[in-house]
C-alpha positions as CSV (number, residue, x, y, z in Angstrom):
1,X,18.2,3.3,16.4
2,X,21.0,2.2,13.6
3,X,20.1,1.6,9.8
4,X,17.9,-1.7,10.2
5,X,16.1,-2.4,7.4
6,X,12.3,-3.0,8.9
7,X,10.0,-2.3,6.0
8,X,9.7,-4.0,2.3
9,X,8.0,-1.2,0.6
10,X,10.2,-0.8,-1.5
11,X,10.5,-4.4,-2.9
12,X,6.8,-4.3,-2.6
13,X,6.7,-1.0,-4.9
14,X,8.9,-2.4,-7.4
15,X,7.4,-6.1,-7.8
16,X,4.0,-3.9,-8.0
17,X,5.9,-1.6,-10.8
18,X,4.6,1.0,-9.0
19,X,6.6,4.4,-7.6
20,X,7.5,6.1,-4.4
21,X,5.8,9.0,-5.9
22,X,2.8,7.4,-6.8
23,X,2.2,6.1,-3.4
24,X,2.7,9.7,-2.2
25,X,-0.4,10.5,-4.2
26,X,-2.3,7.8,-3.0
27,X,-1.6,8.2,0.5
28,X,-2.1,12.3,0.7
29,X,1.6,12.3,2.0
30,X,4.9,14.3,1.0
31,X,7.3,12.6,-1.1
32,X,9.7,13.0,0.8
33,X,8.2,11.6,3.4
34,X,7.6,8.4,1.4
35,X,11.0,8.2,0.3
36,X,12.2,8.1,3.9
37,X,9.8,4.6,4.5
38,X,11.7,3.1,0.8
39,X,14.9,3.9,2.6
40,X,14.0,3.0,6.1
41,X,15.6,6.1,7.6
42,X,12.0,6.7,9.2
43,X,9.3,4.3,9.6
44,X,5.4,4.8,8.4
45,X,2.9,4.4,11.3
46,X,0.8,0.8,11.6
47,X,-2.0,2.6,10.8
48,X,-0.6,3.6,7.5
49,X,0.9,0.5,6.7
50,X,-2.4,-1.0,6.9
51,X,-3.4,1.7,4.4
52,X,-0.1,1.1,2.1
53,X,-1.3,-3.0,2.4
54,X,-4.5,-2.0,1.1
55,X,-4.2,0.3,-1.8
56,X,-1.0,-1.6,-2.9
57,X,-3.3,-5.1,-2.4
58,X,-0.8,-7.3,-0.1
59,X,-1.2,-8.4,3.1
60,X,0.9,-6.3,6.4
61,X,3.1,-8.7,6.5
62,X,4.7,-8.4,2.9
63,X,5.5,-4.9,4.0
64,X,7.8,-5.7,7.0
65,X,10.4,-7.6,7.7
66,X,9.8,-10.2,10.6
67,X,13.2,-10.7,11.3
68,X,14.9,-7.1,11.3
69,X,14.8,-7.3,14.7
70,X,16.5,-9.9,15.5
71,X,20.0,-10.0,17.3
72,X,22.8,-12.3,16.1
73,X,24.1,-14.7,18.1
């Protein structure tokens, strides 16, 4: 897959003044591993974005971008 940039957490994190490290902590995950979902190299699972939406109190759909997969014309 190339370098599409499908998430928000990182917008989210910052407008929440929150860091990639922090959510780390709050998700029992490696931060490395987070810092992979800021940079969209790797994506987090639905189920964890669910849990990301939750502790970081926005909806799904502020973490994702609805139109990253969409082809120009």
């Amino acid at each position: 897959m190339d370098n599409r940039q499908l998430n928000r957490i990182k917008v989210v994190l910052a407008e929440k003044n929150k860091t990639n490290k922090w959510l780390a902590e709050q998700l029992g995950k490696d931060p490395a591993t987070v810092s992979k979902w800021v940079t969209n190299v790797s994506q987090p699972s639905l189920e964890l974005l669910l849990h990301m939406a939750k502790i970081l109190n926005v909806e799904i759909q502020d973490l994702i971008r609805i139109n990253a997969l969409d082809k120009p014309e």
